[in-house]
N, C-alpha and C positions, 0 to 999 in steps of 0.2 A: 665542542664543535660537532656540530653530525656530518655520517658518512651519507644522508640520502641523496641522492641523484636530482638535484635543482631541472626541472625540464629546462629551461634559457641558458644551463652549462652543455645542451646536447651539441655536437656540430649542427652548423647550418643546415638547414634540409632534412636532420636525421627526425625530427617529428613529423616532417612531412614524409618521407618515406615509409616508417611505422604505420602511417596511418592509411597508403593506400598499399601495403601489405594487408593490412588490418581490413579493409574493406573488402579485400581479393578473399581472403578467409571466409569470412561475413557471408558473402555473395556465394561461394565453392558450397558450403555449409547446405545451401538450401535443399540438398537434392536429398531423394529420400533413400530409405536404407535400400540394398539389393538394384539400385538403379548406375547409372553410369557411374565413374570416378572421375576428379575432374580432370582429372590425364586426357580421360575421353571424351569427356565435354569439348573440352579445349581441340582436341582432334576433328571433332565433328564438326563445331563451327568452322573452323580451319577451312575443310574441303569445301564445305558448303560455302565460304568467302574466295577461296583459294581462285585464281583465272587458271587456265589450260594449261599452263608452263609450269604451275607449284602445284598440280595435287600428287604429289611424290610422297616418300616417305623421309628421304632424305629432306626439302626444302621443307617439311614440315617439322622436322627435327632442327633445323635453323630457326624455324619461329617459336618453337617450344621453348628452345635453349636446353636441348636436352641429348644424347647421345643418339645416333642412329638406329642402334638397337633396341633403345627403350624405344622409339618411333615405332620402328614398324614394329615391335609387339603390341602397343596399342594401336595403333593400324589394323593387324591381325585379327585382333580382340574385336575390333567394329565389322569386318570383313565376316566373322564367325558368326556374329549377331543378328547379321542382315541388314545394318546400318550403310555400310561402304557396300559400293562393290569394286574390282581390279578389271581393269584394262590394258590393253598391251599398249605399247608407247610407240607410235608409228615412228616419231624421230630420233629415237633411243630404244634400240633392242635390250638394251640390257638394265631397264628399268621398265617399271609400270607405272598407270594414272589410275588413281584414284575419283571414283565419284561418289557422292550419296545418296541412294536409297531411297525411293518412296516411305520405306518404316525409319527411314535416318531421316528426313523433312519431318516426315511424321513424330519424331521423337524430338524434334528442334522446339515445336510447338510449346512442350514443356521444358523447354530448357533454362533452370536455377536463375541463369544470368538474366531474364525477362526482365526478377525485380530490381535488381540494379537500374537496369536501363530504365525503366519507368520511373523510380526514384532519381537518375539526373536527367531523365526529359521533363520534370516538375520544378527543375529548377528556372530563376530568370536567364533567359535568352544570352544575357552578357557575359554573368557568372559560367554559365556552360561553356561559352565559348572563348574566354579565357582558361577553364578549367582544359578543354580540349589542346587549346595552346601550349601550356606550361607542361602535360603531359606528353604530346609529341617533341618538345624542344629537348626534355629530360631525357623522354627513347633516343633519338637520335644522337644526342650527345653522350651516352652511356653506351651504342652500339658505335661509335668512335673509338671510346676511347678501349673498349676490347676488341676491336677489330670483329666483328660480327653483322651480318647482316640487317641490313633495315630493312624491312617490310613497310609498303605504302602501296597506292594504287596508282596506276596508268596516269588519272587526270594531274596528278602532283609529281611525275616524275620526269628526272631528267632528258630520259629516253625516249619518250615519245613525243612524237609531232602531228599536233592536230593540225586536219585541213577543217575545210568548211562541211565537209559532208562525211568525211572519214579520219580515221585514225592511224601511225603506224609506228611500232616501234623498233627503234634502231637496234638495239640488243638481239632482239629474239630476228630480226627480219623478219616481222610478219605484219600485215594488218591488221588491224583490231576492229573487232565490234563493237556497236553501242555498249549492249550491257559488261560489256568487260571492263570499262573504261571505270568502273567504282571497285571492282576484285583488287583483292590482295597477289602480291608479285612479289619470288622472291628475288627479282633480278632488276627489284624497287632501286632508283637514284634519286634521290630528293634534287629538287631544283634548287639553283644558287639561292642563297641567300638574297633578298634586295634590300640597299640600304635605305631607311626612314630617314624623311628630310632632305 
């Protein structure tokens, strides 16, 4: 009898989660030597997606899923580089905001993650968008079940109430602008579920 590991003996999902580990490698992999890590990568996009309430270092240490301190050292590390720059935080003294950089846009340009995306923008339309599906239902149900924050945008969240011409959301009290209304928020609610049928 062999001891080899049958893949249809794995649990459920554990091949599908190897494989979009496996892909996040793949993708990180691309960048070349002496260039960002993808700690930083990951950072950069962040602010650059991040709306006005998350370019923190803490709210960006929530989306990382990583310690506060490894945050803002990598914060730090883009601040030194001329990617970020720091701002003072008009409704919180005792924090800063984060923005990026002309040479941070500029450095976005080549950012690893490109070929990903172009490789599943070449997929069929359906495929993608169930792929997009099964990936947000997994984030959110795994950001449940450790009690951790979900990150989403304005147009999908609980908290805000679109009018016809404006936006605003309950949380932060404030209104919102057009183009905020696709940023990432860490103070994201996903809307109820609706039932099919």
């Amino acid at each position: 009898m062999s001891n080899a590991c049958n893949p249809s003996d794995l649990l459920p999902g554990a091949d599908c989660a190897e494989l979009i580990l496996h892909l996040a490698r793949v993708a990180q992999s691309g960048a070349a030597a002496g260039e960002l890590t993808p700690a930083q990568w990951t950072a950069l996009r962040y602010f650059a997606r991040a709306n006005r309430f998350s370019r923190t270092p803490s709210a960006f240490s929530q989306f990382h899923a990583t310690t506060r301190g490894t945050a803002s050292q990598t914060v730090k590390s883009l601040v030194a580089l001329g990617l970020l720059s720091r701002q003072a935080n008009a409704s919180d003294g005792r924090s800063a905001l984060f923005e990026v950089t002309e040479a941070g846009q500029a450095r976005l340009q080549d950012d690893p993650l490109a070929e990903l995306a172009a490789v599943l923008a070449d997929l069929p339309a359906d495929l993608r968008t169930s792929f997009a599906t099964a990936l947000q239902r997994a984030t959110a149900a795994l950001a449940r079940k450790r009690a951790t924050p979900m990150f989403g945008n304005c147009r999908d969240c609980g908290h805000c109430e679109e009018g016809a011409r404006d936006a605003y959301c309950h949380c932060t009290q404030s209104g919102l602008m057009a183009a905020e209304m696709g940023q990432l928020c860490v103070d994201f609610r996903p809307l109820p579920q609706r039932s099919e049928g």
